[in-house]
SELO-12156 format. One record per residue (C-alpha): y, x, z; chain; residue number from 1. Coordinates in pm, 1 decimal, always signed. Layout:
Y; X; Z; A; NUM
...
REM end
This chain:
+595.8; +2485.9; -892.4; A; 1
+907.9; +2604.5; -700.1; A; 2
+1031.3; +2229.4; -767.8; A; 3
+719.3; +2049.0; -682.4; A; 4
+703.1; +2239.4; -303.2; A; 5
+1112.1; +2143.9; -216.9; A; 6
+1007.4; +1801.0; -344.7; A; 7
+681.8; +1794.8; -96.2; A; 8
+934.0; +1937.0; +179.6; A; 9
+1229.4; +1706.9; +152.3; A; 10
+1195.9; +1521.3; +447.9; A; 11
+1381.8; +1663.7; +750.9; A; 12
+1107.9; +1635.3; +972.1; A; 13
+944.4; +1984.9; +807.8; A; 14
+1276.4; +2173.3; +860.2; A; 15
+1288.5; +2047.4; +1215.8; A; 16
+925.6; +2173.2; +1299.3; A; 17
+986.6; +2512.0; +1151.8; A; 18
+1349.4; +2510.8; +1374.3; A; 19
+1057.1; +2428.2; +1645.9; A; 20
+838.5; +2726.2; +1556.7; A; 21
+1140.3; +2932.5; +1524.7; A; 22
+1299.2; +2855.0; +1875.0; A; 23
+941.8; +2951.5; +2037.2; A; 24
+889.5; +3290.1; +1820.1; A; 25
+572.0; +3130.1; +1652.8; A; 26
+524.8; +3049.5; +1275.8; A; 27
+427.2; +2720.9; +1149.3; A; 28
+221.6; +2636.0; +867.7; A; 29
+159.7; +2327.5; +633.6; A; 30
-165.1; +2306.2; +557.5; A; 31
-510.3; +2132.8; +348.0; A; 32
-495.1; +1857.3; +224.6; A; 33
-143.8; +1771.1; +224.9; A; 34
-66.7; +2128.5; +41.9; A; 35
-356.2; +1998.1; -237.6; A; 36
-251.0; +1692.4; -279.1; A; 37
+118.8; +1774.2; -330.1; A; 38
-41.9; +1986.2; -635.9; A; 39
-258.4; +1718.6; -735.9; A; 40
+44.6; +1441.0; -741.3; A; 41
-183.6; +1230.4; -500.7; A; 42
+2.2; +1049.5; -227.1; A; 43
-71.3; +1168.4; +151.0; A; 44
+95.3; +1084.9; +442.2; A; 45
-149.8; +1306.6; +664.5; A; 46
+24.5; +1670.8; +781.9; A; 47
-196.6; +1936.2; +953.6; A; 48
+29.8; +2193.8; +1058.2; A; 49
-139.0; +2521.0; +1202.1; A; 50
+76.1; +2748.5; +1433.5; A; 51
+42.1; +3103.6; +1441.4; A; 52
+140.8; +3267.6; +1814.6; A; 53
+148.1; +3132.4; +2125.2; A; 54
-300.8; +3116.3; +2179.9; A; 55
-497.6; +2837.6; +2079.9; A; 56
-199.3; +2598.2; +2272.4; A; 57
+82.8; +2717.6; +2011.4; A; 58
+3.4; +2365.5; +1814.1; A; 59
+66.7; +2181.7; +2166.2; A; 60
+345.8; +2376.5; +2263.9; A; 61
+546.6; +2291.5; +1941.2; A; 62
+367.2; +1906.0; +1909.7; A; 63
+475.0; +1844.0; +2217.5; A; 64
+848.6; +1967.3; +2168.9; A; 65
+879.2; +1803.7; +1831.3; A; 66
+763.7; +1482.6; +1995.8; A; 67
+1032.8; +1534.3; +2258.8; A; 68
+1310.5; +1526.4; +2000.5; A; 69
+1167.1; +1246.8; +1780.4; A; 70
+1107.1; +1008.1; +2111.0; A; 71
+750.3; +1004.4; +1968.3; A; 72
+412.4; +1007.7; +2179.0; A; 73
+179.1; +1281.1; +2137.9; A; 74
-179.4; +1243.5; +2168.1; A; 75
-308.9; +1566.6; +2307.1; A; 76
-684.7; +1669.2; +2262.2; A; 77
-697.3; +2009.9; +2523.7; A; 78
-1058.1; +2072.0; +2454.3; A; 79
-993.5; +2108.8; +2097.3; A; 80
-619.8; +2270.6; +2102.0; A; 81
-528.5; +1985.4; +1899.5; A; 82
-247.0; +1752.6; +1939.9; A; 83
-143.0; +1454.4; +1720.3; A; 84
+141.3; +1258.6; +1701.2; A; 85
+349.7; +971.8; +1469.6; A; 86
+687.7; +1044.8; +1303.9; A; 87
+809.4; +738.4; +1085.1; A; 88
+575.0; +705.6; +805.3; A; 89
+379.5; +1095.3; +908.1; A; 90
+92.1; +1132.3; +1078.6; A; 91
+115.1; +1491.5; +1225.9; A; 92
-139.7; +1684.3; +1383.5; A; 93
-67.7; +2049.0; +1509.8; A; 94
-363.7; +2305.2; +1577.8; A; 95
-314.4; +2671.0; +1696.4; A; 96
-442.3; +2954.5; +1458.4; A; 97
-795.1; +3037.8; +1527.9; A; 98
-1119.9; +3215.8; +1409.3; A; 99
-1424.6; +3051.9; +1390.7; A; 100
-1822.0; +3191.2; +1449.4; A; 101
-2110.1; +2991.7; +1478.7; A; 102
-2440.2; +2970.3; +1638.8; A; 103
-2738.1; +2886.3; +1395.3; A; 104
-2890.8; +2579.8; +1588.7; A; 105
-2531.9; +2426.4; +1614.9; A; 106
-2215.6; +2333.2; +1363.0; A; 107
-2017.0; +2393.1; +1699.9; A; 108
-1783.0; +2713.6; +1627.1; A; 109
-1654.1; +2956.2; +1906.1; A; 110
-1374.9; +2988.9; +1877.9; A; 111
-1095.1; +3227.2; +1925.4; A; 112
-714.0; +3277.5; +1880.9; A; 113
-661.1; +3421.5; +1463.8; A; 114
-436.3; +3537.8; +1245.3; A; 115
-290.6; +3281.6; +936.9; A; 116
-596.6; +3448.3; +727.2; A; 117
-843.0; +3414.7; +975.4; A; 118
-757.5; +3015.4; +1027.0; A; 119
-745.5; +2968.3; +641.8; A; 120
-1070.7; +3137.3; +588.0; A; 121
-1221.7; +2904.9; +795.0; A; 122
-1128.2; +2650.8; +560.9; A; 123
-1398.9; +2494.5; +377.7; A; 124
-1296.2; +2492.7; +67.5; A; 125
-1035.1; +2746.4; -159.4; A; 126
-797.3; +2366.8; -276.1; A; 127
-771.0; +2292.0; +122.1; A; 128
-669.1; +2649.2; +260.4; A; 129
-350.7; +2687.1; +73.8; A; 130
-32.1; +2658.5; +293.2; A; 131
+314.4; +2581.8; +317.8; A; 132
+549.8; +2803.9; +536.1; A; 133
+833.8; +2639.7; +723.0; A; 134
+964.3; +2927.4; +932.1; A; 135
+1358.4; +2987.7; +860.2; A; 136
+1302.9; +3303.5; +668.2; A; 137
+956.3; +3178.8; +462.7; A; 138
+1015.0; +2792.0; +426.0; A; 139
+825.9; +2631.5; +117.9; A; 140
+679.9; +2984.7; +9.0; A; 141
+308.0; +2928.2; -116.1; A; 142
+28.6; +3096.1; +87.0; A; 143
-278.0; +3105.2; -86.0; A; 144
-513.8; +3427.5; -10.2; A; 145
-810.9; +3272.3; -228.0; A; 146
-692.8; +3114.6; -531.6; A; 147
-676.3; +2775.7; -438.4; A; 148
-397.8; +2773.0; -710.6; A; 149
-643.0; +2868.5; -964.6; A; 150
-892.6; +2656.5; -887.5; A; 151
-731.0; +2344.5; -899.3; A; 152
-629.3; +2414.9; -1242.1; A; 153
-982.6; +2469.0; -1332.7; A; 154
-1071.8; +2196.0; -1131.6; A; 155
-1340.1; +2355.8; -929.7; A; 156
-1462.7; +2310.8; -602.2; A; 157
-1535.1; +2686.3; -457.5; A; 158
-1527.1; +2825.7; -88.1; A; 159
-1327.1; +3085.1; +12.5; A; 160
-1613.6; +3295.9; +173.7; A; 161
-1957.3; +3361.3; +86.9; A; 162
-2058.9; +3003.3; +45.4; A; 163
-2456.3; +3061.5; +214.6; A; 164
-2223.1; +3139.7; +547.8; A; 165
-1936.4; +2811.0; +490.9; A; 166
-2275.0; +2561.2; +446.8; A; 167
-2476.4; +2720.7; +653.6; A; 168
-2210.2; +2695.2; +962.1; A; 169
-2100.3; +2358.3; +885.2; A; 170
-2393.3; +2209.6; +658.9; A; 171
-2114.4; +1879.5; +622.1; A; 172
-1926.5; +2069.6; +404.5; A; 173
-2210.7; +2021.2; +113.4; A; 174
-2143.5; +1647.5; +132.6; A; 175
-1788.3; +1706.6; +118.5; A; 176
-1789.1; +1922.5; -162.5; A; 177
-1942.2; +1643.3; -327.4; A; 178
-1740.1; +1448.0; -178.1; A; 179
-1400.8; +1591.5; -366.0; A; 180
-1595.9; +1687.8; -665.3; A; 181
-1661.4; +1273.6; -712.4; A; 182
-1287.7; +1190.8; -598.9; A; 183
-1086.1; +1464.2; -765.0; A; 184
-1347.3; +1451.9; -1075.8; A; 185
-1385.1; +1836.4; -1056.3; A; 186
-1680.4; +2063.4; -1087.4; A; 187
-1869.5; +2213.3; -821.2; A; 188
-1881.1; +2577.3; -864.5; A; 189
-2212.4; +2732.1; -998.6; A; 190
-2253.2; +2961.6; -690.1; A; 191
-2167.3; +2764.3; -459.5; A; 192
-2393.0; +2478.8; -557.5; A; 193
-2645.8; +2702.5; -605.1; A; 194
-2582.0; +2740.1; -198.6; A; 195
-2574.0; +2377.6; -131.0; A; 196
-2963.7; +2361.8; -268.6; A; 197
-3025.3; +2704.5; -65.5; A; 198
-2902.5; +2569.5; +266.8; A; 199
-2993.5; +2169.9; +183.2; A; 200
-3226.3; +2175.7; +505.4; A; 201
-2945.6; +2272.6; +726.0; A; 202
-2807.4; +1909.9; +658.3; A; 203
-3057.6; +1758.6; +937.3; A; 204
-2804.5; +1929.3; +1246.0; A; 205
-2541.7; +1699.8; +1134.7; A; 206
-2477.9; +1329.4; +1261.8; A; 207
-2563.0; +951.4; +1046.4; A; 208
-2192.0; +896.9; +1133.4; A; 209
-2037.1; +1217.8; +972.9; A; 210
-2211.4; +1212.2; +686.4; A; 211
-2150.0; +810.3; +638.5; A; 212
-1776.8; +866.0; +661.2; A; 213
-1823.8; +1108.2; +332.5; A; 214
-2054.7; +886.8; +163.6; A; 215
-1731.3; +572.6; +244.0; A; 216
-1505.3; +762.3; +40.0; A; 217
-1733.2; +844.2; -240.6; A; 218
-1808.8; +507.8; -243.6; A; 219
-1430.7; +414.7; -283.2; A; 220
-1386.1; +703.1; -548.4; A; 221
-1317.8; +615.0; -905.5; A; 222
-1657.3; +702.9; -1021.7; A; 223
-1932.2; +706.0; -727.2; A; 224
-2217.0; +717.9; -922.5; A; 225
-2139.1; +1108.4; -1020.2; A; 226
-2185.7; +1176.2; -627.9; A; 227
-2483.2; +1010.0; -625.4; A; 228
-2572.8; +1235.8; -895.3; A; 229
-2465.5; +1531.3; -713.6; A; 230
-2691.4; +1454.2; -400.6; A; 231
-3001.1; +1427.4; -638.9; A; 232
-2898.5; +1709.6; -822.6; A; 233
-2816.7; +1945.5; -495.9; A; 234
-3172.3; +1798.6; -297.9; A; 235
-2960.4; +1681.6; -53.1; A; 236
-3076.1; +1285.6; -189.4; A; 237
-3404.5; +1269.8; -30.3; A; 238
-3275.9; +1431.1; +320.6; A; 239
-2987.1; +1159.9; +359.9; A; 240
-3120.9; +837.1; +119.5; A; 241
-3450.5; +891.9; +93.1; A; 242
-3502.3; +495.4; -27.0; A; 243
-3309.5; +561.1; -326.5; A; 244
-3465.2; +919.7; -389.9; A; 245
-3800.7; +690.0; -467.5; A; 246
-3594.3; +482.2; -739.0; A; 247
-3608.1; +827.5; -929.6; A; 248
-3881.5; +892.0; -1233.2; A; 249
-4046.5; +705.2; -1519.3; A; 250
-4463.6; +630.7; -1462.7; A; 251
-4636.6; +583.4; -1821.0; A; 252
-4982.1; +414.6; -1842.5; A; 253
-5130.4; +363.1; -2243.9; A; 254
-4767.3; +470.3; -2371.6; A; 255
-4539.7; +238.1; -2184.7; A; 256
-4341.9; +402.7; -1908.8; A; 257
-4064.9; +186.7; -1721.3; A; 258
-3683.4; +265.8; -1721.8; A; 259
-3603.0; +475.6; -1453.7; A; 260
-3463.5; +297.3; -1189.1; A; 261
-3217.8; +574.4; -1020.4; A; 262
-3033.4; +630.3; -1329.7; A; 263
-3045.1; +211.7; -1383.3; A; 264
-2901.5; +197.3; -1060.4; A; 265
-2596.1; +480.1; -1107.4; A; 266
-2508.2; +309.1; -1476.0; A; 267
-2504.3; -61.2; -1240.4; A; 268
-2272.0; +121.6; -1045.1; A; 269
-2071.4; +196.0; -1301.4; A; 270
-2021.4; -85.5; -1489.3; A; 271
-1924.6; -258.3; -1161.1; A; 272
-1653.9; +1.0; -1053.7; A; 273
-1374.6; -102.7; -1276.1; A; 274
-1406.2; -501.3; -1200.2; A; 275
-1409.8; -461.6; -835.0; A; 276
-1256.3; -232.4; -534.6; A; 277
-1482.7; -450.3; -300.1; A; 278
-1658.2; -136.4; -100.5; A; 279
-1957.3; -384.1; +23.4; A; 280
-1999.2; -551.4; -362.9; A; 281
-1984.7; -189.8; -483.6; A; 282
-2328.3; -111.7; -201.7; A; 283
-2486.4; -415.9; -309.0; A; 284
-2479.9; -249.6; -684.8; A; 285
-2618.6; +76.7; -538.5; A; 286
-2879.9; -163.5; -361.5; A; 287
-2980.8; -400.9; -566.3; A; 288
-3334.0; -270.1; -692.8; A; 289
-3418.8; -97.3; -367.5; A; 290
-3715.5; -265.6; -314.9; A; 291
-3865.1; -180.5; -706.2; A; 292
-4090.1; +134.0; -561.4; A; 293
-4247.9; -68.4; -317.0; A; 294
-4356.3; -387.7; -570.0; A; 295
-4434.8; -157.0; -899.3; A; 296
-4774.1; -282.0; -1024.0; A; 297
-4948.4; -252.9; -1370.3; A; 298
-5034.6; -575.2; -1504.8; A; 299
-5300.4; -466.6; -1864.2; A; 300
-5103.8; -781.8; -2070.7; A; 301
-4715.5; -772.7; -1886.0; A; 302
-4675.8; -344.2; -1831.1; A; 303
-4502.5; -262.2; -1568.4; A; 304
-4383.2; -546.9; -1308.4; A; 305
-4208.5; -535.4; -995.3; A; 306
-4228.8; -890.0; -911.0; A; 307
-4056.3; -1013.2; -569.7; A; 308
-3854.4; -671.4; -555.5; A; 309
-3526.8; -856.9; -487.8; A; 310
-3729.5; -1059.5; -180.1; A; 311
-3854.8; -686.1; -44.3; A; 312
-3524.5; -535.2; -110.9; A; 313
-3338.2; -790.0; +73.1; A; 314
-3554.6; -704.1; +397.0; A; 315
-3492.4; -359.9; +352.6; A; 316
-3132.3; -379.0; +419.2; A; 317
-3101.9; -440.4; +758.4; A; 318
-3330.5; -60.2; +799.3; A; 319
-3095.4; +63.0; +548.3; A; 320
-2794.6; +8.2; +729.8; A; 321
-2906.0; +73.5; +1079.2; A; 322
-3011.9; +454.7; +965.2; A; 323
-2683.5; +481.5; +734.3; A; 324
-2476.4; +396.5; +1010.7; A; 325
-2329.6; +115.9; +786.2; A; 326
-2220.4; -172.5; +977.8; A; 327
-2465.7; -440.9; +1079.9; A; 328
-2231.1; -755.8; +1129.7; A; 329
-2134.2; -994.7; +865.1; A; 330
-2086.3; -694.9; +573.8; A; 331
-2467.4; -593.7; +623.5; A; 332
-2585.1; -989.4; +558.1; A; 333
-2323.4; -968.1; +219.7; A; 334
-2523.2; -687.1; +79.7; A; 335
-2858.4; -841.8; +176.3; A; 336
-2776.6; -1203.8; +38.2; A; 337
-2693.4; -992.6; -296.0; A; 338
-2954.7; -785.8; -337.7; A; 339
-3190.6; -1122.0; -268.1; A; 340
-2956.5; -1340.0; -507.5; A; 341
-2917.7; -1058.3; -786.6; A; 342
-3226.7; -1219.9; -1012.0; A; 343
-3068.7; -1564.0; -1002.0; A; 344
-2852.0; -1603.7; -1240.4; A; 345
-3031.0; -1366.8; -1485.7; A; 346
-3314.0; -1618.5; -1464.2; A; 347
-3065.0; -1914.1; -1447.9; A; 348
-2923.3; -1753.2; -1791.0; A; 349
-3250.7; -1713.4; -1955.5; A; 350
-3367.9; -2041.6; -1900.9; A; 351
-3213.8; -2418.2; -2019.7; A; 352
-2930.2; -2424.5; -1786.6; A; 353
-2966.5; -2705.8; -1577.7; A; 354
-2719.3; -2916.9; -1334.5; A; 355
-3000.4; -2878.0; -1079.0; A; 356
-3074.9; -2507.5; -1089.7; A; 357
-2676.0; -2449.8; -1105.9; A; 358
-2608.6; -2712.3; -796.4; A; 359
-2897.0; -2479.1; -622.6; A; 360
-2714.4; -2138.8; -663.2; A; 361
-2402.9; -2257.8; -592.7; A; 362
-2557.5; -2365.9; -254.5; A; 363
-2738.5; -2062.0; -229.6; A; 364
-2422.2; -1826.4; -252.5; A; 365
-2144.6; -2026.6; -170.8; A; 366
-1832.5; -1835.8; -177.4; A; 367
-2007.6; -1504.9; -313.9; A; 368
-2083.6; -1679.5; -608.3; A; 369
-1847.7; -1505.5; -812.5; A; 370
-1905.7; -1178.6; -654.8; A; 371
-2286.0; -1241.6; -724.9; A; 372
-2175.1; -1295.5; -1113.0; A; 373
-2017.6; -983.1; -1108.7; A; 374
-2334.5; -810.5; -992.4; A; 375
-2541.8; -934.1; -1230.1; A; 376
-2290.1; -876.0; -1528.1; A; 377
-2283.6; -508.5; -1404.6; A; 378
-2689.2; -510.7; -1421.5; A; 379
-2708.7; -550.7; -1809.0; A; 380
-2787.6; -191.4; -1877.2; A; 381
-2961.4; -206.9; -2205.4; A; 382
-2835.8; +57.9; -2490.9; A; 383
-2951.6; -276.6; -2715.7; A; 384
-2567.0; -419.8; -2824.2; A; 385
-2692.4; -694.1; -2941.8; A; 386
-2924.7; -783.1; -2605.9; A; 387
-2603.3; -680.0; -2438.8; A; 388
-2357.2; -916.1; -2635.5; A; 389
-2611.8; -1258.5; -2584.1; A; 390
-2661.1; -1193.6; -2219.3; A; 391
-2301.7; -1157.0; -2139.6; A; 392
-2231.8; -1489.7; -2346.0; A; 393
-2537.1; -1699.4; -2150.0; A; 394
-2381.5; -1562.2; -1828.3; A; 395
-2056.7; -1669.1; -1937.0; A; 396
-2239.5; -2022.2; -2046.7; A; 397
-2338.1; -1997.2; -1628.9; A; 398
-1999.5; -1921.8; -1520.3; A; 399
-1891.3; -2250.3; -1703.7; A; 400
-2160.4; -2445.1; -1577.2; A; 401
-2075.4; -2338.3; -1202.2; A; 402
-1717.4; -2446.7; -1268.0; A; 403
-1826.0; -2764.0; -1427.5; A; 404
-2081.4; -2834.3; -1123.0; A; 405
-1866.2; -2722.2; -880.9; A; 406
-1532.8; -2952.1; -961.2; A; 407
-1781.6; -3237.4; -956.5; A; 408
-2022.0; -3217.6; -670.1; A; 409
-1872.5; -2992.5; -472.4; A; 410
-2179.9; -2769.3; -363.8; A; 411
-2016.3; -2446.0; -274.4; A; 412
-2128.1; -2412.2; +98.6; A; 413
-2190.8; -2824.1; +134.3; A; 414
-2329.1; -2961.0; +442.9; A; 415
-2577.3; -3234.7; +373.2; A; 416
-2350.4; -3546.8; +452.6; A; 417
-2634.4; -3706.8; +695.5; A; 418
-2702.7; -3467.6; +986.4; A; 419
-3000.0; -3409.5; +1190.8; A; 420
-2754.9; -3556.4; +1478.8; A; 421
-2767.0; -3901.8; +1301.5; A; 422
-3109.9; -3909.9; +1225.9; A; 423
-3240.0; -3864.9; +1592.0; A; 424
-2973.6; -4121.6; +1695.4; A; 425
-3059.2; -4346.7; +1458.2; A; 426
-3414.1; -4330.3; +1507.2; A; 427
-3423.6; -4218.7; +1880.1; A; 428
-3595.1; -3892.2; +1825.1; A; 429
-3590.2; -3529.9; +1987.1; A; 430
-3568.6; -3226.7; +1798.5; A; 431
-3894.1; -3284.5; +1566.4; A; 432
-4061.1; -3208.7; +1239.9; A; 433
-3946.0; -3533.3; +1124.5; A; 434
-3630.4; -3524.1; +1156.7; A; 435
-3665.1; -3158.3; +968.3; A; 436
-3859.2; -3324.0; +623.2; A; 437
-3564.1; -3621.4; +609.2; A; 438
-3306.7; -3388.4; +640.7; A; 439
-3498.4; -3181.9; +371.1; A; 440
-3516.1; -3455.6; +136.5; A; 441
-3166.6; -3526.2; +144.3; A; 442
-3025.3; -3175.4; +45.7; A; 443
-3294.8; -3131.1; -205.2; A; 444
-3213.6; -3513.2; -344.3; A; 445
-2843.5; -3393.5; -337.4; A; 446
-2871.8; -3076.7; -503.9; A; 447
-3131.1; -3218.6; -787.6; A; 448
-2852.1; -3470.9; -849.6; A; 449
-3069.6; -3785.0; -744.2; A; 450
-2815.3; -3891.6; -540.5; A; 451
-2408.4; -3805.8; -539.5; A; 452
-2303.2; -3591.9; -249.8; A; 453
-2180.4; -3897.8; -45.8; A; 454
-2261.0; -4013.0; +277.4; A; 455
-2372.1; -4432.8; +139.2; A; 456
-2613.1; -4268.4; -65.3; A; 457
-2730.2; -4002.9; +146.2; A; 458
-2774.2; -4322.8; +430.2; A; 459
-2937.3; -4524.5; +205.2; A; 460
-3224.4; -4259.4; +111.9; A; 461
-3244.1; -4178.0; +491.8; A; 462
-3346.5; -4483.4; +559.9; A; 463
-3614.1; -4477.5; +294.9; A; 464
-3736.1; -4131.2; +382.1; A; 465
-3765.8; -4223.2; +759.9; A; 466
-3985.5; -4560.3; +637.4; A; 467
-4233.6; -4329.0; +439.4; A; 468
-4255.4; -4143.4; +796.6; A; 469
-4352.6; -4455.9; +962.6; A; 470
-4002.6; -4455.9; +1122.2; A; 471
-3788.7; -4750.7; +1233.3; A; 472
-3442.7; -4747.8; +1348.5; A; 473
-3362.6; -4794.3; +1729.0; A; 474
-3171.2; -5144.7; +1881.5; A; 475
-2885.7; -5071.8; +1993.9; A; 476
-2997.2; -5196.7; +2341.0; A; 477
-3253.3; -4904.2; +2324.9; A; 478
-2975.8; -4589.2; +2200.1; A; 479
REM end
């Protein structure tokens, strides 16, 4: 351990802020997550340092002087006693010692000057309270008053405090104990999840755009689906996701039950975590059947259907997003083009695989095309090997198609070579429905392969299209 700390501590700059701490009779802390992660062999460049003496300014007091010496701005936050600033590769922020109490309508602590106890029992969680000191006379000693030590080698998530109090005065903390239970792959402990579920209700004082920022990095996490599973598991799913709270259960009518679409949707996830670090492919996964509970029907000779789900989970996005506090710009239309695209290829692979239907997704997705083939790769969930084995070779019969298609016609995001420009030249028209059914015809004609992708061609069957419309071409005397 001893060499692990002087390792975490080797850079000059945490000598020079204790030198700081000691020149002002204060003593300065390392603290959260940098302390855990140095345990946990995880890379951080983040450093909280909490300073004990000097009032709820003492963090200032020494920021401020360390970013004399460095030549460093500091970014000073007064109404929180916080101040931040940049040394080479370190992002430092310095906060004096304080106690924390809260008001039950309001995550909003009073707050007062503390002791080094009192600030780390405010911590949230037992892994992010432990401490480094960097005083002269106590540098790289270990302070951990609640077993944070322990913990970590058991791999449990655990307040320090009565947990009932720690949720119930900052209800975020349930999300981010799931939250480093899904990153770290540890286990929440019993009591204190027991707590989460007790105090689940408390969750609705807490902002879209906090929670979303914990929900990012479980997305990100090696495995997300297990915090997914948390949320259902805690009650917490159907306060912050209720849309994917109604994928949950199995209905059975004469016998035959459907699979249950929450746990489809977590095993999707899965399978699509270790081909892909793309956050937005890895929401379309989560996404894809949200629109199943609204289209279930039971049809006496088919069972269970949920025909046009991908059409009504498509629309659903945009809703999604908006109360997620997800971004609605360019990443929100990725997701929602996937989730509508996602039965494509599944068809395209049960069916004879033909130029046209190929030329028609390739137009369809354009450069998400491969992204869209991972999706629906992911999606074969069946425990069947055998179902599993033929589907992934007819999607890899697609993929070869698309290639094949694609080096000859050159679909991905094509623009019919005749424009609706040309046509109202050409036949002296305004904006009309005319010009609308020729232009029609000729990406249709194109992408059934009736014609090449070539502008002759595409002329040509203009000209024929705007006969059958009773069209003639203007003189030139006339344009």
């Amino acid at each position: 351990m001893e060499a692990t700390i002087r390792k975490a501590l080797a850079d000059p700059l945490f000598r020079r802020i204790g030198a700081i701490a000691d020149r002002r009779g204060v003593q300065a802390y390392a603290i959260g997550g940098y302390v855990r992660d140095t345990f946990l062999l995880r890379p951080c460049t983040d450093i909280d340092i909490v300073v004990v003496g000097g009032g709820t300014g003492g963090g200032i007091a020494v920021a401020e002087e360390l970013g004399r010496e460095v030549r460093s701005r500091v970014n000073v936050f007064r109404n929180f006693g916080t101040a931040m600033l940049r040394v080479g590769e370190w992002e430092v922020e310095f906060v004096g010692a304080r106690r924390e109490s809260y008001r039950a309508d309001s995550r909003k602590p009073i707050v007062e000057d503390g002791t080094m106890e009192d600030d780390q029992r405010r911590r949230d969680f037992t892994i992010n309270a432990m401490a480094f000191g960097l005083n002269g006379d106590n540098f790289g000693e270990l302070v951990d008053p609640f077993g944070g030590m322990e913990d970590m080698e058991a791999q449990l998530i655990r307040t320090p405090l009565d947990p009932d109090t720690t949720f119930s005065d900052d209800p975020l903390r349930m999300v981010r104990a799931i939250r480093f239970a899904t990153q770290l792959d540890f286990r929440i402990e019993p009591e204190t999840f027991a707590a989460i579920r007790r105090n689940r209700e408390r969750i609705g004082i807490i902002s879209r755009e906090r929670i979303a920022t914990e929900v990012e990095k479980i997305m990100r996490s090696p495995r997300p689906s297990k915090g997914w599973r948390l949320f259902d598991e805690s009650d917490l799913l159907e306060l912050i996701f209720p849309q994917l709270a109604r994928l949950k259960g199995v209905e059975t009518v004469r016998g035959r039950g459907h699979k249950d679409n929450f746990l489809h949707t977590l095993k999707v996830l899965n399978n699509i975590v270790p081909r892909t670090n793309h956050l937005w492919l890895r929401w379309a996964a989560l996404l894809h059947d949200i629109g199943k509970p609204r289209t279930k029907a039971w049809d006496d000779r088919a069972g269970w259907t949920f025909h046009g789900h991908e059409v009504v989970g498509s629309k659903m996005i945009p809703a999604i997003f908006r109360e997620q506090k997800l971004p609605m710009d360019e990443r929100m239309k990725y997701v929602q083009k996937l989730v509508f695209l996602h039965l494509r290829p599944i068809i395209l692979s049960e069916d004879e695989v033909t130029d046209s239907a190929v030329r028609r997704l390739l137009f369809e997705a354009g450069d998400d095309i491969d992204e869209l083939m991972t999706l629906c790769e992911a999606d074969i969930t069946s425990g069947n090997d055998a179902k599993v084995r033929r589907y992934l070779a007819n999607f890899a019969l697609v993929r070869r198609k698309l290639k094949e298609i694609e080096e000859k016609d050159h679909i991905r995001n094509f623009q019919p070579p005749i424009t609706g420009e040309i046509i109202m030249e050409t036949y002296g028209l305004p904006p009309c429905r005319a010009v609308g059914v020729i232009k029609e015809g000729i990406k249709n004609a194109i992408l059934d392969g009736e014609i090449p992708n070539e502008y002759e061609a595409a002329y040509a069957l203009m000209e024929r299209l705007a006969a059958a419309e009773g069209l003639a071409p203007c003189r030139r005397d006339e344009q």
